[in-house]
C-alpha positions as CSV (number, residue, x, y, z in Angstrom):
1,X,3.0,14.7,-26.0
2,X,-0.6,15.5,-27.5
3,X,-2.2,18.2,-26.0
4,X,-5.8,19.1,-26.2
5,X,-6.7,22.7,-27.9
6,X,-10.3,24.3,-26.5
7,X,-12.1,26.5,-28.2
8,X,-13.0,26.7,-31.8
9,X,-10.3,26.6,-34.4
10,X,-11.2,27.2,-38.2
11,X,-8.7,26.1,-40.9
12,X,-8.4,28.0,-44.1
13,X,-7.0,26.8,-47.2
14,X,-6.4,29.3,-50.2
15,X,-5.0,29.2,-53.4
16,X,-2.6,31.9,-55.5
17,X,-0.7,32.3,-58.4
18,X,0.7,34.8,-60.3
19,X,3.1,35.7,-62.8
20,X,7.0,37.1,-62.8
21,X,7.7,39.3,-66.4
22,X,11.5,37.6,-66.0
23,X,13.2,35.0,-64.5
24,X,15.2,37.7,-62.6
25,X,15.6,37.9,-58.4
26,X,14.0,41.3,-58.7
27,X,11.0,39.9,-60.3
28,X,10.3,37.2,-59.2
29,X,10.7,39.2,-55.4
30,X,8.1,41.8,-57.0
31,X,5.7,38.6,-57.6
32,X,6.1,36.7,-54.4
33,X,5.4,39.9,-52.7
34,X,2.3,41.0,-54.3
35,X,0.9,37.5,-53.8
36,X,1.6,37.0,-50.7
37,X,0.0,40.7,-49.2
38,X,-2.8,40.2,-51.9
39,X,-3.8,36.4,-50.2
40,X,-3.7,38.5,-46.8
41,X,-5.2,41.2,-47.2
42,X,-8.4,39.6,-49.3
43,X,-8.9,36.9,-47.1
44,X,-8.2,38.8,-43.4
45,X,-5.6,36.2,-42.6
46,X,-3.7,37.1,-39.4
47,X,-0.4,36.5,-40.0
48,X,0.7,34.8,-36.8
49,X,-1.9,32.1,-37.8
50,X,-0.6,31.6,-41.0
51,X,0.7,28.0,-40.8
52,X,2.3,26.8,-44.2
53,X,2.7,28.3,-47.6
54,X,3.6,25.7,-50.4
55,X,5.5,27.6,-53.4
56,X,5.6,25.7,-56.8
57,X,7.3,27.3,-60.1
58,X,8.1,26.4,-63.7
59,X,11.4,24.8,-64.7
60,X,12.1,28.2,-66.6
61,X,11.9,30.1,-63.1
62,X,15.3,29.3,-61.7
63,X,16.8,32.9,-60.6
64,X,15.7,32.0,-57.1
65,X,13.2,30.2,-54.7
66,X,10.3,32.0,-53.6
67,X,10.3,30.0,-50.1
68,X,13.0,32.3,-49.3
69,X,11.8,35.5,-50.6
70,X,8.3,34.4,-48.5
71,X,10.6,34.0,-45.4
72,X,12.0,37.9,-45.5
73,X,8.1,39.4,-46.3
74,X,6.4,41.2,-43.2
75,X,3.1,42.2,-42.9
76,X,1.0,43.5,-39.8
């Protein structure tokens, strides 16, 4: 079912990146992190607008995926 939305809507896309020191859970967590409050904070994004974050990495980043550390962060 398609419903109709009213009112004025305003769709933001931004870019990231950053760098981990290791290929290590810990620093890649430390990474995800900072990027993540860093894109919210600087662009006044309120988090229960935030619709999709896309996470890419280099094949020598393999300690974890940064999808999931994204899925534990919390920011008011």
């Amino acid at each position: 079912m398609l419903e109709k939305f009213e009112g004025n809507y305003q769709l933001t896309i931004i870019r990231g990146a950053t760098t981990s020191k290791d290929n290590s859970v810990k620093e890649m967590e430390s990474a995800v992190v900072e990027l993540i409050e860093e894109l919210i904070t600087r662009n006044n994004i309120v988090v229960n607008n935030l619709l999709s974050i896309t996470f890419t990495v280099t094949n020598d980043l393999d300690a974890c995926f940064p999808a999931s550390i994204a899925r534990k962060c919390k920011k008011s």
